[in-house]
N, C-alpha and C positions, 0 to 999 in steps of 0.2 A: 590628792590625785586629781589633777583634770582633764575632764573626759571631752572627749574632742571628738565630732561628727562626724560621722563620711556618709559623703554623697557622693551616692551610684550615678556616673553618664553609660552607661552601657547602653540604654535603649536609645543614645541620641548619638551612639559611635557606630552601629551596627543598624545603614540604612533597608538592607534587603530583607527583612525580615517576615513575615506570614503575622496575620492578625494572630492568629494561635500562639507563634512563637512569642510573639512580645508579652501575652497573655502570660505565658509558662516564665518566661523570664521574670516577669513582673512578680509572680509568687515566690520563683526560689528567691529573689533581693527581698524579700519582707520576710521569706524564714531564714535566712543568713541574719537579719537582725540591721541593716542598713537605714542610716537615720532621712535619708532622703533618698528617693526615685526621682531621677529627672526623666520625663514623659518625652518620645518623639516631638517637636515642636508641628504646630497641628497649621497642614499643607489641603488637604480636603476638610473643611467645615464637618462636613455630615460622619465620615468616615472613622477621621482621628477623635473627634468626639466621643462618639462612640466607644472607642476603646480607653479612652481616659474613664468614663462613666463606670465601663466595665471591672474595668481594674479597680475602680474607687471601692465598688462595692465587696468585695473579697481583701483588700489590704487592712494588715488589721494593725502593724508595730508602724511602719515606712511612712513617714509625710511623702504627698506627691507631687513633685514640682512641673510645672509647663510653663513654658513661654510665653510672655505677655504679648509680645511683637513689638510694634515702633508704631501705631495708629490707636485711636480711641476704639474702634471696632474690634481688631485683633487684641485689645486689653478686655472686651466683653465676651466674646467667645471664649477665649481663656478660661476666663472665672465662670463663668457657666459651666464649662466641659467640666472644672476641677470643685465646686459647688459638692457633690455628694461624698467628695469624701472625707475620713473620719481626721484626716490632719491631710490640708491644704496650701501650697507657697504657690504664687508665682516670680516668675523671675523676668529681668528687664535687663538685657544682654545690650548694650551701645560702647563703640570706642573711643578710648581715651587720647590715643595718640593723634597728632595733625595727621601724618600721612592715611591712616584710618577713617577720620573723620571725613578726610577729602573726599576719599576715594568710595566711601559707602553711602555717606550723607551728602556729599558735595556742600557740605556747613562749614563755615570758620568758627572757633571754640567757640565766643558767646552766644550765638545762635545757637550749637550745640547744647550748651547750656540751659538755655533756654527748653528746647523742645524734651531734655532729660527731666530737668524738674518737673514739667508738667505732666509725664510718661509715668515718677514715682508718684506721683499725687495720685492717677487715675489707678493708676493698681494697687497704691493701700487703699483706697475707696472701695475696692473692691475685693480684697483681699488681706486678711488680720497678719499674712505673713508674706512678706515683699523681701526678693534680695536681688541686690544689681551685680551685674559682673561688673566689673572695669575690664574691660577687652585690651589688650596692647597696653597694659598698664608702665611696664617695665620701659617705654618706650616713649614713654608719655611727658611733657614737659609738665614741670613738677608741680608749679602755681595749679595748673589746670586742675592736675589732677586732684591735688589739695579741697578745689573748689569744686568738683563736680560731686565729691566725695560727703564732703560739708552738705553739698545741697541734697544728694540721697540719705542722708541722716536726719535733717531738718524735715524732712515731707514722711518721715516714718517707717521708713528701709530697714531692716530687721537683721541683715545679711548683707555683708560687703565684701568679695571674691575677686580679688587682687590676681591678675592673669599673667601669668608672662609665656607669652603668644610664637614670643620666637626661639623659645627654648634653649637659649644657646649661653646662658648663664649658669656660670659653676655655684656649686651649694655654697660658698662662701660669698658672693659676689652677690647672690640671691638676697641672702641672710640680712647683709648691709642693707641692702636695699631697700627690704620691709622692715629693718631696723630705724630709719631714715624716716619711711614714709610713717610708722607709728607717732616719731618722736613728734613730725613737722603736722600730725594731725591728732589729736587727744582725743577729741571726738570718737576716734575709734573704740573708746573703753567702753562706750555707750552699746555697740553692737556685736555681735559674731561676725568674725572676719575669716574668708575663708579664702585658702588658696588654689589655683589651677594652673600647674607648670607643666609645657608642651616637653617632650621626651627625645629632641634634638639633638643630644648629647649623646643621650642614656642616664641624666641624672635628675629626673625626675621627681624620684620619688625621694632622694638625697635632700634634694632643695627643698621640696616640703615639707620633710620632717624636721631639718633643720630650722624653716619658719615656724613651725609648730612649738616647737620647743622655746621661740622665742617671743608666743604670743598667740598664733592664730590658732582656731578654734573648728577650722572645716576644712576638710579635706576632699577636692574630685579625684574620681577617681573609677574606671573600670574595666571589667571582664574582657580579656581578649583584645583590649586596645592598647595601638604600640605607640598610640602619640603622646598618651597621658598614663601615669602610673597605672599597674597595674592592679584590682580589688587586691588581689587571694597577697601578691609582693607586699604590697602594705600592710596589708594588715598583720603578717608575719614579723614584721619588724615592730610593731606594736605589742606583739605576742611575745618574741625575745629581749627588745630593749626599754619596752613601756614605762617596767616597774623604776628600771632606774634612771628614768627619764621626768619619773612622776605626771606621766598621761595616761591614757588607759580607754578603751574605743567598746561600745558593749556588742563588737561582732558575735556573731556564734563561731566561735572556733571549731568546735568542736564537727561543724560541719563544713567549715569555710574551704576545706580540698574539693570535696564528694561535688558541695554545690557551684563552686566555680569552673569546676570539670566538665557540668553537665551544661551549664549556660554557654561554655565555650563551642561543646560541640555543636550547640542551637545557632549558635552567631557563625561556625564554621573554622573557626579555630581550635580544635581541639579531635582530637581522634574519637569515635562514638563510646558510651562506657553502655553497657550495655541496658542499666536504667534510662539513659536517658534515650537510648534508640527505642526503647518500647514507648515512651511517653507521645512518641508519631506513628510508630510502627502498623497502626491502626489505622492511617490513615494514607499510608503510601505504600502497602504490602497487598497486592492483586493477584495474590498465589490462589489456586484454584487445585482443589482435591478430593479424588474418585474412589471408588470402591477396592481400587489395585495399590491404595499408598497403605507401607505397614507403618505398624506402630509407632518405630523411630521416626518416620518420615513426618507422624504427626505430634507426638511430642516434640522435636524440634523445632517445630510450627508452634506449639504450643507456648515453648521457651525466647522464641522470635518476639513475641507476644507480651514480653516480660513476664512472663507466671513461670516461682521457681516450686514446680509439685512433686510428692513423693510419687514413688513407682505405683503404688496401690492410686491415684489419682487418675495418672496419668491412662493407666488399665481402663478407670470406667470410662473414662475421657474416649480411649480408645472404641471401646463398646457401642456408646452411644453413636460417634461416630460414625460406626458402618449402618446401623441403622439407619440413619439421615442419608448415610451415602447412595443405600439403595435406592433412595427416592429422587434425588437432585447432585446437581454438583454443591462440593462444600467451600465454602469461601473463609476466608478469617474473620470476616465477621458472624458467619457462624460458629466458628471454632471460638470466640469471646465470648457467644450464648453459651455454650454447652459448658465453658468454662465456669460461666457464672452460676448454671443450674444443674452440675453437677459432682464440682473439682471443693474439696475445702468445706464440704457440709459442716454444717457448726449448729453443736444445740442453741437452741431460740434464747439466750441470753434476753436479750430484748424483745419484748412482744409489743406490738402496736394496739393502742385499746382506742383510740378515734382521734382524729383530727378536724382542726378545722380551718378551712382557709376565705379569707377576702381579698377581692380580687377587680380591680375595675379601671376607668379609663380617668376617674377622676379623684383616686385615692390611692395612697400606698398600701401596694399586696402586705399582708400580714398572716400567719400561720399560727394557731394552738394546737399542739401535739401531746398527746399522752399516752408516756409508754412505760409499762411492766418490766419492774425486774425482782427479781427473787420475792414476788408477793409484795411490794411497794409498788404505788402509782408515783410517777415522775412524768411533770409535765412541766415544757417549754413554752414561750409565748414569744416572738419575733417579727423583724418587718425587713423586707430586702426586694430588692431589685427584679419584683418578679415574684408568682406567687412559688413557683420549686424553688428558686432563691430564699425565699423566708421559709417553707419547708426546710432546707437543708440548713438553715442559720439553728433554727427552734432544736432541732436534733441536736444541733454540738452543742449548743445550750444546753440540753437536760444528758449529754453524754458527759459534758465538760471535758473536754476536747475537740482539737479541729484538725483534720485529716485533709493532705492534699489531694484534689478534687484532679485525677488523672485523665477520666475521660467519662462524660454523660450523654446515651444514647437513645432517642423513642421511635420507635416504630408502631404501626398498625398490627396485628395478628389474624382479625378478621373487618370483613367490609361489612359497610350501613353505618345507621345511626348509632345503634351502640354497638361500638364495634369494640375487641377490647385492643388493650395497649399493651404494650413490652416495653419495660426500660431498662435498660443496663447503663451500670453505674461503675467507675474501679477508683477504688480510692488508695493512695500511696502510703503505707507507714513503714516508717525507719528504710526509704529505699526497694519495699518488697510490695507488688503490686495483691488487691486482692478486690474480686469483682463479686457483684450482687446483681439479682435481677429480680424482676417484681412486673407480674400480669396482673391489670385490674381493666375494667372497663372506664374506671377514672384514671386519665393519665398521670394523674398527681399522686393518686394514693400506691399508683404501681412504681414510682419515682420513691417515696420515703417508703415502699416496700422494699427496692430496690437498695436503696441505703441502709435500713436496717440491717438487711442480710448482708451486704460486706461488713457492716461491725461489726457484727456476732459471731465471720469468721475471723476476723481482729483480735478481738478479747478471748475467744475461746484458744487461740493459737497464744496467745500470750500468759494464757493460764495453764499454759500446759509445759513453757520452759523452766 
């Protein structure tokens, strides 16, 4: 059976996006099980960095790919930005065809030539994993392409993604084609060859599969985009015609509806499912409520919120409530405190017996944690992006498991120098949100307070079905 890659472009089809959105994106393609993330190609230095870094540091299955560019500079920011994470490519995207070459490079082929080989040289320099696109491949005079092809293989190109840019090629006509260019290049048995066919037709994802089957080994492909196959289509035809195709793609099926659902309605294609409206909901919900809303008015707030609570919950929830109400108006983000310190109580499964964190401007944060359970010490030791960062790593380490991280919050509680802290934490399992909160005067140790207590209503709720 051979297992054939897909690489995710969703975050480089879907430009409107919120630094958060791409963030949440970023997570559901590494639990869907996606063998590459292609990164937005990075337009602010400071900004898109940033968020490549971000992402590096939480993807845990996904290599992450980003654009080298076409300059010696734009190939060093690249490999910087992409530098921290745990499986790294960049990619080197130039066209094959004359009229392309004209009209983007204003180069004639061997000049083109020229400036490509020197483009793969400077990013496997800087990077163990290189892949070129052939842009307008399909369209491309065939010596050329032959040769540019040879020379991104010669300089250490890893990946070689045969494009056809104008879409307008039947899945037989396709077939030939990369039939052809296999035969008139051998070289290619040396690498992963992948394919990216534009959706001009509607036949897409036909022509790919159809190349697949006759060799290539990568597939583009994604969420909510109508120019290029579509994730959740493909991968279904992997799922029913795989076995007797003898390919096989290590998607999560098992979640590839739920999470293609929820990315769609991120990107704006797709109707909201109610998980994935909570996953914002927090942050674009400015409902404001007084001592006159009943109960349903606040449960339904509460359920906005994505928290799905029994009736006895949502009671105390209610209680607490008018208390607060008499004092202030109540906002949703008070109603995500009250949720978290008083909805879902769960005996202390895990108890926290000390931590310790390092933390500076010239070393990586790192965290020892040591927590109790049923009369065993279980301790973690990590390093991450941040000293709560390496906190919340040391946790899944001695939990053994990793919970998607839905929303982390700190605020002040009182003023001065030790003042204390509130953090509120909500972590996602199987789809169902569940929030923890944690007051210390150390804001870190109210953070893995904060995380503890959504476990323990996790485990205690999962010990009870």
């Amino acid at each position: 059976m051979k297992r054939i890659i897909v690489s995710d472009m969703t975050l480089q089809r879907h430009t409107s996006l919120s630094f958060k959105e791409k963030i949440e994106i970023a997570r559901h393609l590494d639990h869907l099980k996606t063998d590459v993330i292609h990164m937005p190609p990075i337009d602010n230095v400071k900004t898109d960095s940033l968020l490549i870094r971000t992402v590096s540091a939480f993807i845990k299955y996904s290599a992450l790919c980003v654009d080298a560019g076409t300059t010696e500079e734009s190939v060093n920011i690249a490999a910087a930005a992409i530098s921290g994470a745990k499986r790294a490519r960049l990619s080197v995207k130039l066209p094959v065809s004359a009229v392309q070459m004209e009209y983007s490079f204003h180069k004639k082929p061997d000049k083109m030539l020229d400036i490509s080989r020197k483009l793969f040289a400077m990013a496997k320099a800087k990077c163990a994993d290189v892949e070129f696109f052939a842009e307008d491949a399909t369209r491309a005079d065939r010596d050329y392409l032959r040769r540019v092809i040879c020379a991104a293989i010669e300089e250490g190109v890893n990946t070689v993604t045969v494009c056809d840019d104008e879409g307008i090629m039947l899945p037989d006509e396709f077939v030939t084609f990369f039939g052809e260019l296999k035969k008139d290049i051998p070289e290619l048995e040396k690498v992963n060859v992948g394919i990216l066919c534009k959706n001009s037709i509607g036949m897409a994802t036909a022509s790919a599969f159809m190349a697949i089957r006759s060799g290539a080994n990568e597939m583009k492909c994604a969420v909510g985009a109508s120019d290029i196959p579509d994730t959740e289509s493909f991968a279904s035809v992997f799922s029913l015609c795989g076995d007797r195709c003898g390919v096989s793609a290590d998607i999560n099926y098992n979640e590839l509806h739920r999470i293609t659902k929820q990315i769609g309605w991120i990107c704006g294609s797709e109707s909201a499912p109610s998980s994935a409206k909570a996953a914002l909901a927090s942050d674009e919900d400015n409902s404001v409520f007084d001592i006159h809303d009943t109960i349903e008015t606040v449960s339904d707030a509460v359920r906005r919120l994505g928290y799905d609570l029994s009736d006895e919950d949502n009671a105390r929830i209610y209680e607490e409530f008018k208390k607060l109400a008499e004092k202030k108006k109540v906002t949703t983000k008070d109603l995500d405190a009250l949720v978290a310190s008083v909805a879902m109580q769960a005996a202390p499964v895990y108890k926290l017996d000390s931590y310790v964190i390092n933390n500076g401007n010239i070393i990586s944060s790192s965290a020892q944690i040591k927590l109790s359970r049923d009369g065993e010490m279980l301790s973690g030791i990590s390093m991450g992006d941040g000293p709560i960062d390496a906190a919340f790593r040391a946790l899944e380490q001695i939990i053994g498991h990793h919970f998607e991280l839905d929303d982390f919050q700190i605020q002040a509680v009182t003023e001065g120098k030790e003042a204390v802290g509130s953090a509120l934490i909500k972590l996602r399992n199987n789809g169902k949100l569940y929030s923890g909160n944690g007051i210390s005067t150390d804001i870190i140790g109210a953070s893995i307070g904060a995380y503890i207590n959504a476990v323990n209503k996790i485990v205690n709720e999962e010990a009870e079905r």
